[in-house]
One Martini backbone bead per residue (centre of mass of N, CA, C, O) as a GRO file, in nm:
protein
  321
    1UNK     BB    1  -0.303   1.097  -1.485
    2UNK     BB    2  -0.147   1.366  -1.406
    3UNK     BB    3  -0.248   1.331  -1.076
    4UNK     BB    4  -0.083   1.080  -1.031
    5UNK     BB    5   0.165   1.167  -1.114
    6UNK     BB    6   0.194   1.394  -0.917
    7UNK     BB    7   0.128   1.210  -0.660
    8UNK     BB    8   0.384   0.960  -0.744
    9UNK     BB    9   0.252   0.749  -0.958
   10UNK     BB   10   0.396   0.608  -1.236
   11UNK     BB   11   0.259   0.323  -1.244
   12UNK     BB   12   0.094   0.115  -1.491
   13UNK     BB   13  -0.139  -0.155  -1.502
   14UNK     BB   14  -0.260  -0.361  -1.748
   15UNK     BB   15  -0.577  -0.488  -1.877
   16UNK     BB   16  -0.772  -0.578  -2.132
   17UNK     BB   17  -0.995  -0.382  -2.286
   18UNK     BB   18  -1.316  -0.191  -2.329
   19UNK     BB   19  -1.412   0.016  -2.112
   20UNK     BB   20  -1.098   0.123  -2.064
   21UNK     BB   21  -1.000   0.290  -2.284
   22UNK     BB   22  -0.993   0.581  -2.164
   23UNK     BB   23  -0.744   0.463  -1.942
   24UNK     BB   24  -0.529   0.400  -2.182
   25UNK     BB   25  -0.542   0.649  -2.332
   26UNK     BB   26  -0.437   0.853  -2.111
   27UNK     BB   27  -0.158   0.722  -2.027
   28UNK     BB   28  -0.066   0.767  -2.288
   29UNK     BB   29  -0.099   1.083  -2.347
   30UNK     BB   30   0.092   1.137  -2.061
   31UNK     BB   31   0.397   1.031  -2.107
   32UNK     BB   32   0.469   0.952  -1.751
   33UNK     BB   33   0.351   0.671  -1.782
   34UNK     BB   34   0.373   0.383  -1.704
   35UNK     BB   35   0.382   0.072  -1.860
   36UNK     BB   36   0.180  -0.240  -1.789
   37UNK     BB   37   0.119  -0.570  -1.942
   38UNK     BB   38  -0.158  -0.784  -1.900
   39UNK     BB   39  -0.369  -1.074  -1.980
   40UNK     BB   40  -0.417  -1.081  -1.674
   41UNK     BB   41  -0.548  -0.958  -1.382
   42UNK     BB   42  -0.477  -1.111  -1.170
   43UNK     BB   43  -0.160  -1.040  -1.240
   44UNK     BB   44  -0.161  -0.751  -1.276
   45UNK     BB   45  -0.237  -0.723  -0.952
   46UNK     BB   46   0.019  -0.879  -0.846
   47UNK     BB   47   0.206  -0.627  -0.990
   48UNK     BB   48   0.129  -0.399  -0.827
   49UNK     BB   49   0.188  -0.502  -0.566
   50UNK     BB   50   0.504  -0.576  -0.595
   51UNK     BB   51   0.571  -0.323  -0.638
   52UNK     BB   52   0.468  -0.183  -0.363
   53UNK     BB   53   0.628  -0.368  -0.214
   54UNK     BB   54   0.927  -0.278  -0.324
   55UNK     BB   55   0.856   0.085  -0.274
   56UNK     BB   56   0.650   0.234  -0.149
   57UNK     BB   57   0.441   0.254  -0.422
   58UNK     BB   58   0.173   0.314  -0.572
   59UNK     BB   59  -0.004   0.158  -0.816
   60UNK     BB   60  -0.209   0.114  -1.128
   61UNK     BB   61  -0.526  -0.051  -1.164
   62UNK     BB   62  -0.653  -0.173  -1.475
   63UNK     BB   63  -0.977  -0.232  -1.558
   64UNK     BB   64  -1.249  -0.361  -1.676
   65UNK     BB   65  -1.569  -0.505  -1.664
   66UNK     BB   66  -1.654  -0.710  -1.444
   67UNK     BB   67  -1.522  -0.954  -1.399
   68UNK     BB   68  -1.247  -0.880  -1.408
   69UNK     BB   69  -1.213  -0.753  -1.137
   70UNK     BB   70  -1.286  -0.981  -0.948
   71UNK     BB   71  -0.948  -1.080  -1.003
   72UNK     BB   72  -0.879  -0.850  -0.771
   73UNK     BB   73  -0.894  -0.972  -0.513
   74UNK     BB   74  -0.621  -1.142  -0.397
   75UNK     BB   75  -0.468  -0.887  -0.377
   76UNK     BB   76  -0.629  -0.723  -0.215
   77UNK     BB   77  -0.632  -0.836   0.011
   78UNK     BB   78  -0.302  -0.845   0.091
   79UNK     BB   79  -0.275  -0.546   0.102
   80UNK     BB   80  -0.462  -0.526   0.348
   81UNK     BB   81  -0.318  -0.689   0.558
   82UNK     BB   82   0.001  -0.554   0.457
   83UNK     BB   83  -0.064  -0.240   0.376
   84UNK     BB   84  -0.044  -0.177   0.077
   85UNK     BB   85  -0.029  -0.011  -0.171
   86UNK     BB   86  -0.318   0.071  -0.390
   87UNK     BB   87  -0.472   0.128  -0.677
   88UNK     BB   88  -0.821   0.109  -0.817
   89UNK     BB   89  -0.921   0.161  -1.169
   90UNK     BB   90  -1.251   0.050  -1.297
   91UNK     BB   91  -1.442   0.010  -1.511
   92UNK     BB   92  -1.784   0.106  -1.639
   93UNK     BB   93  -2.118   0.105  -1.621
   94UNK     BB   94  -2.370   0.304  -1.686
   95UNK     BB   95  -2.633   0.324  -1.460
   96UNK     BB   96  -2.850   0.213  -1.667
   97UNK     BB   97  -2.683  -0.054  -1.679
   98UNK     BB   98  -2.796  -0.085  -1.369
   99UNK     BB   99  -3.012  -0.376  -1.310
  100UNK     BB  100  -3.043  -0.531  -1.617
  101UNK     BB  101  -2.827  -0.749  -1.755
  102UNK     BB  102  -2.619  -0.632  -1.876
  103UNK     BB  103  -2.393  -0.715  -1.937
  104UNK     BB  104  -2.092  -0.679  -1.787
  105UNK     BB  105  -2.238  -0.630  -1.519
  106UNK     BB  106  -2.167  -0.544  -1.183
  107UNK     BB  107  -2.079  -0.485  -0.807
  108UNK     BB  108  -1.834  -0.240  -0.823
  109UNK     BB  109  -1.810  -0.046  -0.586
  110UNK     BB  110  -1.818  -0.339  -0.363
  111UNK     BB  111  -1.652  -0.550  -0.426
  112UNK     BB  112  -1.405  -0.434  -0.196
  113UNK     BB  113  -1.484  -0.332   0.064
  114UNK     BB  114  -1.354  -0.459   0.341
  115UNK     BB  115  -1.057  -0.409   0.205
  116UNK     BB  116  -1.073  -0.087   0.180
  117UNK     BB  117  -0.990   0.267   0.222
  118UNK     BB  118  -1.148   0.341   0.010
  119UNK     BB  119  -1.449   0.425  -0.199
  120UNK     BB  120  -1.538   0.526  -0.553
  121UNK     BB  121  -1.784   0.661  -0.750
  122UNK     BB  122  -1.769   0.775  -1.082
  123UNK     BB  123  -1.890   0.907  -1.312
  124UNK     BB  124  -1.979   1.014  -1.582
  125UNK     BB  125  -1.869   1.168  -1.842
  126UNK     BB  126  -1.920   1.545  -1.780
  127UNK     BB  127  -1.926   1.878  -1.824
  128UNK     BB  128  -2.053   1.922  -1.528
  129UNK     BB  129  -1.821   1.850  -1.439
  130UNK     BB  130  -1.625   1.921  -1.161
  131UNK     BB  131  -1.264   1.890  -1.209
  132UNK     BB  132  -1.183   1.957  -0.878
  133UNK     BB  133  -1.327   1.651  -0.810
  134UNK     BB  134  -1.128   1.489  -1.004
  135UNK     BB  135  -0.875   1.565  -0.844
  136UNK     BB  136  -0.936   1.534  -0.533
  137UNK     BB  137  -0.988   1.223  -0.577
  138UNK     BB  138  -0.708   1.143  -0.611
  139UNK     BB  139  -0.560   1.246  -0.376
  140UNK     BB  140  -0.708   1.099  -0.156
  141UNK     BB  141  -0.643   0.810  -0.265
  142UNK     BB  142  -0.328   0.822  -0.239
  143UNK     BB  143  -0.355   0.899   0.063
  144UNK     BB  144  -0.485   0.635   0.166
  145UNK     BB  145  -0.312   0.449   0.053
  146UNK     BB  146   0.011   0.637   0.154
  147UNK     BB  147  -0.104   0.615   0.462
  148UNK     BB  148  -0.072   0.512   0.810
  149UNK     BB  149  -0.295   0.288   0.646
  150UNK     BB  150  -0.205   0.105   0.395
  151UNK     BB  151  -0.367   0.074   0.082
  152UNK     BB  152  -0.646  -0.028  -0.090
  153UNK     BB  153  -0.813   0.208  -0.369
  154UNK     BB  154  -1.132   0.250  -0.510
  155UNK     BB  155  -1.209   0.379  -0.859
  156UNK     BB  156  -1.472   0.385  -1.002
  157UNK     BB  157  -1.510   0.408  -1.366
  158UNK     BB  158  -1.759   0.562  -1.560
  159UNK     BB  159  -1.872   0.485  -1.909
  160UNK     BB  160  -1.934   0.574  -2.220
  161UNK     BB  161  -2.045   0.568  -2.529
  162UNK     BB  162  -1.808   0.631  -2.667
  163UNK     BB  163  -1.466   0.530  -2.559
  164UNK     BB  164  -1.286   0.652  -2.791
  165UNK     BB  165  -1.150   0.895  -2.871
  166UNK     BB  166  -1.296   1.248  -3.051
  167UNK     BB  167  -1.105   1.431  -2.853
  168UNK     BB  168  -1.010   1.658  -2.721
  169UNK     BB  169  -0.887   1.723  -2.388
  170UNK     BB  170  -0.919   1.883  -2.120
  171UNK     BB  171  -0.791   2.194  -1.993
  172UNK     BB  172  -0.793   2.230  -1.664
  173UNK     BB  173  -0.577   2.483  -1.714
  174UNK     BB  174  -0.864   2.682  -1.789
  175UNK     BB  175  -1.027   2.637  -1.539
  176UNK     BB  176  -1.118   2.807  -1.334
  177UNK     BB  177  -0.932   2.799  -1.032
  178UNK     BB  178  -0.719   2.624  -1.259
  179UNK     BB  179  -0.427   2.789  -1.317
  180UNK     BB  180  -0.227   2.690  -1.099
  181UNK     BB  181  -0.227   2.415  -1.209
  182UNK     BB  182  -0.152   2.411  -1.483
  183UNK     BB  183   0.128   2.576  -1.379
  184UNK     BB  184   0.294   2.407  -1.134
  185UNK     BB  185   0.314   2.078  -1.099
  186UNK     BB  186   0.103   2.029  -0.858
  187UNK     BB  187  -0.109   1.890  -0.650
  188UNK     BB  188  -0.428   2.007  -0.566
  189UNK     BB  189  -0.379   1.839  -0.328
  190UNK     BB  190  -0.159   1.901  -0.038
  191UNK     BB  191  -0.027   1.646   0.166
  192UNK     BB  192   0.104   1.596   0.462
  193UNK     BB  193   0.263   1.429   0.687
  194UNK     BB  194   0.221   1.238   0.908
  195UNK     BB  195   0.332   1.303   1.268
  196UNK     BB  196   0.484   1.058   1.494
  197UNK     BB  197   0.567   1.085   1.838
  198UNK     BB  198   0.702   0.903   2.053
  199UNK     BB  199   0.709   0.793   2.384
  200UNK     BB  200   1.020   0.656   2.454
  201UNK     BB  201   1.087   0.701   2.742
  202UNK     BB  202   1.031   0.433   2.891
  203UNK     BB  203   1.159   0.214   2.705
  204UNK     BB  204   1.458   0.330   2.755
  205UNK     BB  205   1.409   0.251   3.035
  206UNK     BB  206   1.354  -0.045   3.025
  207UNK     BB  207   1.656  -0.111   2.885
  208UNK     BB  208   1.897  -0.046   3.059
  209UNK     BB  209   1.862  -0.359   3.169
  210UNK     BB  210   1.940  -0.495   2.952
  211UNK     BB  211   2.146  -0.826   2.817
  212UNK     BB  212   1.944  -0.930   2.580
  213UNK     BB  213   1.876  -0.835   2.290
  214UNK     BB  214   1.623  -0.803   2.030
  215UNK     BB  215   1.559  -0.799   1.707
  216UNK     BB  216   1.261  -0.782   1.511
  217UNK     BB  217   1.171  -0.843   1.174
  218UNK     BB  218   0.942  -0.816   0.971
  219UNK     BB  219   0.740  -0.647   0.739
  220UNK     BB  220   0.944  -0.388   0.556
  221UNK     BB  221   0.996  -0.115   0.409
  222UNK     BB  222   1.228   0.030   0.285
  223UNK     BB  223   1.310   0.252   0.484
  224UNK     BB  224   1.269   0.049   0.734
  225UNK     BB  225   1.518  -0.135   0.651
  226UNK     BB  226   1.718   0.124   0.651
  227UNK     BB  227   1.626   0.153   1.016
  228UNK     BB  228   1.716  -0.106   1.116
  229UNK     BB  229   2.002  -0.115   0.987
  230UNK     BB  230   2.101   0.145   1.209
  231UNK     BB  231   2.004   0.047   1.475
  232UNK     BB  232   2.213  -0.210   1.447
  233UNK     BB  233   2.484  -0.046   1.418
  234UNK     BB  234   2.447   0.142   1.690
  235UNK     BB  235   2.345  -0.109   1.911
  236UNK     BB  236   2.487  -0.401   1.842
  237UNK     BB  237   2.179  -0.562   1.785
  238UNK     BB  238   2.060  -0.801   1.695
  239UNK     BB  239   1.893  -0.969   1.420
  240UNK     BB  240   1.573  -1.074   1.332
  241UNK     BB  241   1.494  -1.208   0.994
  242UNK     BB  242   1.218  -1.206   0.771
  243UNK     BB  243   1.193  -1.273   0.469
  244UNK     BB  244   0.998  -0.993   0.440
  245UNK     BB  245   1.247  -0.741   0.557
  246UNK     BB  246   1.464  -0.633   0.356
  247UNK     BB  247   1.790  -0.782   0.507
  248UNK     BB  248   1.865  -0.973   0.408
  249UNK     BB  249   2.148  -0.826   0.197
  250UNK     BB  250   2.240  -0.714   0.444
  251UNK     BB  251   2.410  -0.542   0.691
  252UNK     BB  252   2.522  -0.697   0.966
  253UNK     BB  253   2.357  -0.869   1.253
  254UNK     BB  254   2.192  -1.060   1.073
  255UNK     BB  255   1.953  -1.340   1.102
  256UNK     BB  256   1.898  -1.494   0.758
  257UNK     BB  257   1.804  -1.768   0.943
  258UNK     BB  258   1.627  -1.769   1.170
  259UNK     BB  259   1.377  -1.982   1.116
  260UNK     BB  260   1.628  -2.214   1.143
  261UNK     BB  261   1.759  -2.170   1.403
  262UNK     BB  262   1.491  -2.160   1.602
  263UNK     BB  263   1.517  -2.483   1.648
  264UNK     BB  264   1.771  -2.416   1.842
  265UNK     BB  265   1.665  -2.257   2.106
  266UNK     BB  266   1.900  -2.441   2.305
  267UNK     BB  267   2.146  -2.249   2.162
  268UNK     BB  268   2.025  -1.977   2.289
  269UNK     BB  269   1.975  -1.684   2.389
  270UNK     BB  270   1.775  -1.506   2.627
  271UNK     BB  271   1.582  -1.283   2.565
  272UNK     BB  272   1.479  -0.986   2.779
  273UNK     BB  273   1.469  -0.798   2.475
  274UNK     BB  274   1.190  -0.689   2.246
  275UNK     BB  275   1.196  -0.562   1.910
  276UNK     BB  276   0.924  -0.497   1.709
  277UNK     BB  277   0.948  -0.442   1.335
  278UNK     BB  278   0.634  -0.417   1.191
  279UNK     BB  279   0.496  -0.668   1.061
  280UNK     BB  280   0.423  -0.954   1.043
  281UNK     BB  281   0.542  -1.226   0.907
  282UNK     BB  282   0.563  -1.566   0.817
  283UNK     BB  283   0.732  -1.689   1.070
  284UNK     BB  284   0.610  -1.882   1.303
  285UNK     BB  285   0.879  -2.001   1.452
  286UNK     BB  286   0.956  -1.709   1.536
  287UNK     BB  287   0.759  -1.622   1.695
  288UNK     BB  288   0.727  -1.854   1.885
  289UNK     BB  289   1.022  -1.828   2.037
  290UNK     BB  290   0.928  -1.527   2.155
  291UNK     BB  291   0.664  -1.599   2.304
  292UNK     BB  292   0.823  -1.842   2.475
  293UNK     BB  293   1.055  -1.681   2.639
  294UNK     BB  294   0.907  -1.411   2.765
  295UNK     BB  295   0.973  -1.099   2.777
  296UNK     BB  296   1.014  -0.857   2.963
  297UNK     BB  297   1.074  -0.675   2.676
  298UNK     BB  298   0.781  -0.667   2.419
  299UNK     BB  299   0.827  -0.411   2.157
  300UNK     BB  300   0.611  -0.241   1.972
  301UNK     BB  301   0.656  -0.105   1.625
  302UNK     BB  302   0.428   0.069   1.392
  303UNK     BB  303   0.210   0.219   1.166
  304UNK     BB  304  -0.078   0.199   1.338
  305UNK     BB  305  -0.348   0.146   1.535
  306UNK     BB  306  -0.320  -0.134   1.523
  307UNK     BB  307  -0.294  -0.472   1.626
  308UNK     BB  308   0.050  -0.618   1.669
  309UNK     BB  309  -0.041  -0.930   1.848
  310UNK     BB  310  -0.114  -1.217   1.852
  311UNK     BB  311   0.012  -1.346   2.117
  312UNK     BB  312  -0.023  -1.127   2.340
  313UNK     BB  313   0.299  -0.981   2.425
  314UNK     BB  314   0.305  -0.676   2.466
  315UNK     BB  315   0.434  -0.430   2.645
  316UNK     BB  316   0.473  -0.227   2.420
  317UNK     BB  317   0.320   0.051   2.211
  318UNK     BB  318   0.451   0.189   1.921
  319UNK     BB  319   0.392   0.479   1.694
  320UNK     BB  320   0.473   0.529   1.339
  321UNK     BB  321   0.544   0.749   1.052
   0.00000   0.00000   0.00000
């Protein structure tokens, strides 16, 4: 736990269980970890999920072994399709006892596959585990999961019994090549941001003659939500902002019920150039509006290399992280 909280990760979500029992030991233990207490699995991802999607930080998703797992599919799939940040903690049942018939045992390794965005099986704790192994899954887990194509990562951690505290924790910066860890403070593998400088240049040129721009802000985190409201402030264009977009609450031009306004879009300017920030929203109406409008310039700015273009209307396509 000690290397989620390096690598910025503050809350843990926790459902009882017996499995599980060493990673909630762990949270104790490290002190620096906020812990959310859920009797219902379904719940606590999905309390999991709102924070991530609230903060722009994954929270660490805890769970017992077997069925309970199961209960984060659908927080995994929202997070999946939203690109939300989430870690999948999930403990489970040593080698021996799968494909065994044993109790809640599940094939948890696949079980959120096509849904995450990297994932990992565990071994069970053993002396010979390389510890800067398992310090740099953890880093990498971070990294996938709050990189440029943020979403849901897996860690399958296999356990033997017995499973509660039996001795002290290895001191990991204690172990040779490992003592820089234990006293800097920093984590084991340092990722920098990825930085993508879009070429703006083309777009900036056909704006120019723009003469009704309009923002659409779809489903945006903290940071872009107050990076779209610094530029409706400097360029005076309208924003139309759907109700996932962090901007409700906002000041200046935002159209802050935009879904019920453009019902009336016979008594509204039509605009020439739409500039589309976010994931796509969830107001259909909205979508539909700018669509069939069918501006001369309708550029969208997204966060990673996949196509946000339902209506297939998109004339320019810039990337930034």
């Amino acid at each position: 736990m000690e290397e989620f909280v390096r690598c910025g990760v503050g809350l843990a979500v926790l459902a009882p269980g017996s499995r599980s029992t060493p990673l909630v030991a762990a949270c104790i233990r490290n002190g620096a970890m906020s812990m959310q207490l859920h009797v219902d699995e379904r719940g606590a991802a999905f309390f999991a999920l709102g924070h991530a999607r609230a903060t722009g930080r994954p929270a660490v998703w805890i769970t017992t072994s077997g069925t309970a797992v199961a209960n984060g599919l659908p927080a995994v799939v929202e997070a999946s399709l939203d690109g939300v940040p989430l870690l999948l903690l999930t403990a489970d049942r040593p080698p021996e006892l799968r494909d065994t018939a044993a109790n809640q045992t599940a094939d948890q390794p696949s079980i959120f596959a096509p849904y995450v965005r990297w994932r990992v099986d565990l071994p069970a704790p053993d002396p010979s585990t390389d510890p800067a192994f398992l310090l740099s899954t953890v880093d990498q887990a971070v990294y996938r999961a709050s990189g440029s194509h943020p979403g849901p990562v897996h860690l399958n951690a296999m356990f033997r019994k017995p499973l509660e505290p039996r001795r002290e924790p290895t001191d990991f910066g204690a172990v040779p090549g490992l003592e820089a860890w234990g006293t800097g403070g920093l984590p084991h593998t340092r990722y920098a941001p990825r930085v993508v400088r879009p070429d703006v240049g083309a777009l900036v040129r056909d704006l120019g003659g723009a003469e009704r721009p309009l923002l659409v802000a779809g489903r945006l985190g903290p940071g872009e939500a107050a990076a779209v409201q610094d530029l409706a402030r400097a360029t005076g264009w309208p924003v139309a902002a759907d109700v996932t977009s962090q901007l409700l609450l906002g000041s200046g031009s935002v159209l802050r019920h935009a879904d019920f306004v453009v019902e009336h879009a016979d008594h509204l300017p039509v605009p020439d150039a739409v500039i589309e920030v976010g994931r796509p929203g969830v107001s259909s109406r909205l979508r539909a509006y700018v669509a069939a409008r069918r501006p001369r310039i309708h550029a969208v700015i997204a966060d990673g290399p996949g196509r946000v273009d339902p209506e297939h209307r998109s004339t320019h396509r810039l990337e930034e992280s």
